[in-house]
C-alpha positions as CSV (number, residue, x, y, z in Angstrom):
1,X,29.9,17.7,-8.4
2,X,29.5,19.7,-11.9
3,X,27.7,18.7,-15.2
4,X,28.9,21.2,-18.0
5,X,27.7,21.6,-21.2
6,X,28.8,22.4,-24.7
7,X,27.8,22.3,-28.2
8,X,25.3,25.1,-28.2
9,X,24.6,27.9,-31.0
10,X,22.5,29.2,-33.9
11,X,22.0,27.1,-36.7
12,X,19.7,27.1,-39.3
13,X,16.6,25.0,-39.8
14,X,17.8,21.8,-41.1
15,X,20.8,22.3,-39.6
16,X,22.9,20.0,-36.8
17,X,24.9,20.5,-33.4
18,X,26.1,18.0,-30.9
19,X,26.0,18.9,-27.4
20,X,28.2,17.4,-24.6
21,X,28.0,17.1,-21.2
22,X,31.4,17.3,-18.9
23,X,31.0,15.1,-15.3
24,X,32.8,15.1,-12.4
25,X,32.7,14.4,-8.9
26,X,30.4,11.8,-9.2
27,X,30.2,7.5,-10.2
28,X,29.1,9.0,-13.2
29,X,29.4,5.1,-15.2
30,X,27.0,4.1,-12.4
31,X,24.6,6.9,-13.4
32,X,21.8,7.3,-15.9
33,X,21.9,10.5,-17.6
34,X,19.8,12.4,-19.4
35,X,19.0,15.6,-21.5
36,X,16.1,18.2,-21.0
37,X,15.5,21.1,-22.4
38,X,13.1,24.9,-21.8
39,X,11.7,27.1,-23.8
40,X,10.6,30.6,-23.6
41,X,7.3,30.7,-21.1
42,X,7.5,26.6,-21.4
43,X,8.0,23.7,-18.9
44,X,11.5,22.3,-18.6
45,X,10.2,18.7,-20.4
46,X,12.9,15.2,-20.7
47,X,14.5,15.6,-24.7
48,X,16.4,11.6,-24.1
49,X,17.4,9.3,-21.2
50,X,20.0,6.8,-21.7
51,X,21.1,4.4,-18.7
52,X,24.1,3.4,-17.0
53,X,25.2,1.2,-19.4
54,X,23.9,2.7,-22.5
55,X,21.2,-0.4,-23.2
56,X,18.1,1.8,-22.5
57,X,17.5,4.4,-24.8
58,X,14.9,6.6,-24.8
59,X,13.3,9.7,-26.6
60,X,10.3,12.3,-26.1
61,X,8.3,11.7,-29.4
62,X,9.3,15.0,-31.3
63,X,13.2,14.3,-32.0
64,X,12.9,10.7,-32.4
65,X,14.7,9.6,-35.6
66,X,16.6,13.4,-35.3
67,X,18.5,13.3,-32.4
68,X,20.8,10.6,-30.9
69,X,21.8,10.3,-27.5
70,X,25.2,8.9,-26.8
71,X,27.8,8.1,-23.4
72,X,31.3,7.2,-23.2
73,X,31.8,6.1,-19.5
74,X,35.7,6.3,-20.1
75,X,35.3,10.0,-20.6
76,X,32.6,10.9,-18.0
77,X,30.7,12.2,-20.8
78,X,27.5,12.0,-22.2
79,X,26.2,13.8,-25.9
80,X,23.4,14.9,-27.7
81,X,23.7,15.0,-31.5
82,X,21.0,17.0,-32.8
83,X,20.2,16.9,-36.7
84,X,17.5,18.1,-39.0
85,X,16.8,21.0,-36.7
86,X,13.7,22.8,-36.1
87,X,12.6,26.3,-34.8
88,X,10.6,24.4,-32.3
89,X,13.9,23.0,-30.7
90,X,14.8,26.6,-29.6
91,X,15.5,26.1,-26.2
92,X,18.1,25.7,-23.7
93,X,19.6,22.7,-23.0
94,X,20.4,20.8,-19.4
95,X,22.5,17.4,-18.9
96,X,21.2,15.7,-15.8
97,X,22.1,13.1,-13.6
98,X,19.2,11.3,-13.5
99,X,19.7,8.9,-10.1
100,X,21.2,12.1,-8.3
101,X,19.4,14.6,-9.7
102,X,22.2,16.9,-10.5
103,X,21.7,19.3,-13.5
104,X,24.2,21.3,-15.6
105,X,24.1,25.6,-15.8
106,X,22.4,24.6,-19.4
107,X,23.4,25.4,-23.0
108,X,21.7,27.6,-25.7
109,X,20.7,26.2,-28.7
110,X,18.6,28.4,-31.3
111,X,17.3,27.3,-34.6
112,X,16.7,30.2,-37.3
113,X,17.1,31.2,-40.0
């Protein structure tokens, strides 16, 4: 089983990055998946959930209308587009699979100027 993710980097405040996550080895269509992130001397807290399908959608209050969550089943794969970013999303970033509770090695993503 592996998640891997991509996508991470420094960007500027305002700025955007899309982060993808890589399955394998796993029923990933029959999966819901989601992102999470950590900050510095912070709790690991749930960024966006999407299931199986992709019909339920959700998002932790501070990136709603920012950030998209997104799957393609074909491609085992699920993304994070990230725009208008904020110092505040500092942090890395972890795909997981929600029903299995597998997690990815995570993916930097810092916002500054």
């Amino acid at each position: 089983v592996q998640l891997v993710e991509s996508g991470g980097g420094l960007v500027q405040p305002g700025g955007s990055l899309r982060l993808s996550c890589a399955a394998s080895g796993f029923a990933f269509r029959l999966n819901d998946m989601s992102w999470h992130r950590q900050a510095p001397g912070k709790e690991r807290e749930l960024v966006a959930f999407i299931s199986s399908g992709g019909v339920i959608i959700n998002y932790t209050d501070s990136v709603k209308g920012r950030f998209t969550i997104s799957r393609v089943n074909a491609k085992n794969s699920v993304y994070l587009q990230m725009n208008s970013l904020k110092p505040e999303d500092t942090a890395v970033y972890y795909c997981r699979a929600a029903n299995l509770d597998y997690w990815g090695q995570g993916t930097q993503v810092t916002v500054s100027s």
